[in-house]
C-alpha positions in Angstrom: 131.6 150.0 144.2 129.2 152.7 144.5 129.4 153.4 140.7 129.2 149.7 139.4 126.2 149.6 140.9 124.8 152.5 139.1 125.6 151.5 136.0 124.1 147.9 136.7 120.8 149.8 137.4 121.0 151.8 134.4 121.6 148.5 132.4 118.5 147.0 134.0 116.5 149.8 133.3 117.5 149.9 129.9 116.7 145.9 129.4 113.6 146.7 131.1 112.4 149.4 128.2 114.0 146.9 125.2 111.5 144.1 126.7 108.5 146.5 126.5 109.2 147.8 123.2 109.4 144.4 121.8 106.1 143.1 123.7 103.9 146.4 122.1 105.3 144.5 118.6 102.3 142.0 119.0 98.7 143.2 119.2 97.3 141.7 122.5 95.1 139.1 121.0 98.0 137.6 119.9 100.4 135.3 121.4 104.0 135.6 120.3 104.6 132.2 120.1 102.2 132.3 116.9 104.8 131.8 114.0 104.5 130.2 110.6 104.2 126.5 110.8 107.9 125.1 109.7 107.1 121.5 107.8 109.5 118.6 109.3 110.9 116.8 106.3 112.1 113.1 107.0 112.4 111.6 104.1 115.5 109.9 101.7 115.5 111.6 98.2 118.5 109.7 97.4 116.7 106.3 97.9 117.3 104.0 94.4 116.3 100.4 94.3 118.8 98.0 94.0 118.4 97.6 90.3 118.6 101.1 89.7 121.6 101.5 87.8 121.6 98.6 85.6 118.0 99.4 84.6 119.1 102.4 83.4 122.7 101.2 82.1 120.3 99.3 80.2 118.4 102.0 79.2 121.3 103.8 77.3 122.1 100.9 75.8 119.0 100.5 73.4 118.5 102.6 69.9 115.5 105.6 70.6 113.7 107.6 67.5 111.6 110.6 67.5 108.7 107.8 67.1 109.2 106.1 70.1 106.4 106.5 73.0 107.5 106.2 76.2 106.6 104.9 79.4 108.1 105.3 82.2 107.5 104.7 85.9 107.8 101.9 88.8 106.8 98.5 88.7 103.6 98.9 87.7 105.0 100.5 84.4 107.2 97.8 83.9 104.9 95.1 84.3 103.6 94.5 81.1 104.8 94.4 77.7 103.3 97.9 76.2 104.2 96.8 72.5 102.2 93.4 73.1 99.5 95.0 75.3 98.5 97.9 72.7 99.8 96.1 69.1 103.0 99.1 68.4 106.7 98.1 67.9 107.4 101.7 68.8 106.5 101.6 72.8 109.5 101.7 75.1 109.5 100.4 78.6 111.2 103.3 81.2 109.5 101.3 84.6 111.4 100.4 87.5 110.6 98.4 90.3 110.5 100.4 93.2 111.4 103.8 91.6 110.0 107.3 93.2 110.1 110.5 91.5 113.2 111.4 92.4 114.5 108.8 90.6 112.5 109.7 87.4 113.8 112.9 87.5 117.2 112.2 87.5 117.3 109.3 84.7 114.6 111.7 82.8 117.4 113.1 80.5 117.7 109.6 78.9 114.1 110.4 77.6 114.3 113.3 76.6 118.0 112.4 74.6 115.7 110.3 72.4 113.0 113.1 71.5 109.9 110.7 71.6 106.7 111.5 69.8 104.8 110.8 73.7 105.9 110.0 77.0 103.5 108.5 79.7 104.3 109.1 83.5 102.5 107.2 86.2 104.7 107.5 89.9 104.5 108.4 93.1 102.9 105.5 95.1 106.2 104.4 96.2 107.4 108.4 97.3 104.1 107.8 99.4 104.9 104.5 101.6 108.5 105.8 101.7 107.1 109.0 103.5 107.9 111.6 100.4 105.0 114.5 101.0 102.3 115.7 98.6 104.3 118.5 98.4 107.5 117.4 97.3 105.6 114.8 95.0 104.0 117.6 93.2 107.0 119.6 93.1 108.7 116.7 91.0 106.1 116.4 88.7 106.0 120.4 87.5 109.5 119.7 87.7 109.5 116.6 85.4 106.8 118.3 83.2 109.0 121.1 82.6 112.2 119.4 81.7 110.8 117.4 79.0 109.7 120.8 77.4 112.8 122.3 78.0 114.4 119.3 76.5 112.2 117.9 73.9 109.1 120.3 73.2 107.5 118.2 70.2 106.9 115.5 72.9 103.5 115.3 73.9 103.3 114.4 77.5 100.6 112.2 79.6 100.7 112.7 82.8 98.8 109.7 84.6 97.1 110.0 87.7 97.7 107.9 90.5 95.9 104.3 90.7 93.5 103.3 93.4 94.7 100.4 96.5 92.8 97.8 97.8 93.8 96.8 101.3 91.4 93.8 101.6 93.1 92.1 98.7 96.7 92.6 100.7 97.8 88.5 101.5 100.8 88.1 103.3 103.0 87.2 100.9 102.5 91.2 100.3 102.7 92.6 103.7 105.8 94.9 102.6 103.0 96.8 100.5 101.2 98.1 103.6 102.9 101.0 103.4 101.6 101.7 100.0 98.0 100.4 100.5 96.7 102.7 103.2 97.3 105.9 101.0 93.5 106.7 99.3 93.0 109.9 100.9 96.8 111.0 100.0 96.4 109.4 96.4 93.2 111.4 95.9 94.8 114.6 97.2 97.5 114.3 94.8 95.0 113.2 91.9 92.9 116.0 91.9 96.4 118.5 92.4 97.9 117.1 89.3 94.9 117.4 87.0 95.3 121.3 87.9 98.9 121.2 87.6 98.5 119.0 84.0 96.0 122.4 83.1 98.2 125.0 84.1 101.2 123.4 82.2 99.3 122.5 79.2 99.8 118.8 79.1 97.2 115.6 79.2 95.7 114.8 82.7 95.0 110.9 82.4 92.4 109.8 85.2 93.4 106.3 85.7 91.8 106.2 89.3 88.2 106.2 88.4 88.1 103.6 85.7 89.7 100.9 88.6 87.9 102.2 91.5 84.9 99.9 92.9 82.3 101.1 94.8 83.8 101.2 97.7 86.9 103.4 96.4 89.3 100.6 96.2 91.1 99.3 93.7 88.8 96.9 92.0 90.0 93.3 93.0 89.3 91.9 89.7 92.4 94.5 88.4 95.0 93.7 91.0 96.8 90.2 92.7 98.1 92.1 95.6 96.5 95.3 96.4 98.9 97.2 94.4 99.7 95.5 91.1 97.7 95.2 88.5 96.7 92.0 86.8 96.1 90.8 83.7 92.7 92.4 84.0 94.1 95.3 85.0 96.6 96.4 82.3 93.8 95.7 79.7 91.4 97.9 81.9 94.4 100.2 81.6 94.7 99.9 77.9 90.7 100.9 77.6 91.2 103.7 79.1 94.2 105.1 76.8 92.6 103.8 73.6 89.0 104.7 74.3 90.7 108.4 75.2 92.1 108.8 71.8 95.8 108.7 73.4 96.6 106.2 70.5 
């Protein structure tokens, strides 16, 4: 008895010392509960709209040429005819309702099979209201820069900034868009991140956001029905601004 309880005050004592030890670690102004802020990611990568596949079934399907131009994006890619709107025969539509960069990414290789003279990317707003952060959103789009080089480096790539949103112009036939139109601080963030990003990888930075903001900062109502897509208005404004650029 005697000597168990010897060696349980030797063990105490020794506990004791491993406790101080580990305290004189930290300086004394400060706390040990001060450790590196771990983000909390809660978002679905794997998200595809529902037409998804057969968009890019589709997509497979149709002849491509080293003169083809390429846009590709979500819904407000696909909403327009780009041959029509800009007078080519060689413009091919890549947008899909709905579509974040995750998806981009992984249908991407169909671009790249084709080795287009351009490709024009404009995504994101839907990775925003789906709760994908500026820092995975900006990771996909080094990412997407850097596989089209890898795959086709005679391609030159436009990399178009986010557009502005216009709550006030949000009806409720469009209330499932509210996620999307309460963004402008993160749109701006992202904006300004990808224009250093465009620099650093050597590739066009197209500011899209400033030719359809109005004073206010919003989208400009005359461009968009719904807050979030453009009108008819809008996709010439948005021709303007690649034409009067010299992207064409």
């Amino acid at each position: 008895m005697k000597k168990n309880i010897i060696l349980t005050f030797i063990a105490a004592l020794l506990i004791c010392s491993a406790c101080k030890k580990g305290l004189s670690d930290y300086p004394s102004s400060k706390p040990i509960v001060d450790v590196p802020e771990v983000e909390v990611v809660a978002f679905d990568s794997t998200y595809r709209p529902d037409t998804y596949r057969q968009k890019v079934s589709e997509f497979n399907a149709q002849t491509r040429a080293a003169t083809d131009i390429v846009f590709i994006g979500n819904s407000i890619t696909a909403g327009t005819d780009w041959n029509t709107l800009l007078g080519l025969t060689i413009a091919k539509n890549r947008g899909i309702s709905g579509d974040i960069t995750y998806g981009v990414i992984e249908r991407m290789q169909e671009v790249i099979n084709g080795k287009p003279a351009k490709v024009f990317i404009l995504i994101g707003i839907n990775d925003l209201a789906r709760g994908v952060t500026e820092k995975y959103i900006l990771k996909n789009y080094t990412r997407m820069i850097r596989l089209i080089k890898a795959g086709s480096p005679q391609t030159k790539i436009y990399f178009q900034g986010l557009l502005p949103v216009n709550e006030t112009v949000l009806t409720s036939g469009a209330v499932k868009f509210s996620n999307h139109v309460n963004k402008r601080t993160e749109i701006q963030s992202i904006n300004t991140k990808l224009s250093t990003i465009c620099t650093n990888e050597g590739v066009t930075f197209v500011n899209l956001y400033d030719s359809f903001m109005d004073a206010n900062g919003r989208m400009n109502s005359i461009y968009t029905y719904d807050g979030l897509h453009l009108s008819a208005d809008g996709y010439q404004r948005w021709k303007t601004v690649l034409t009067t650029n010299g992207y064409f």
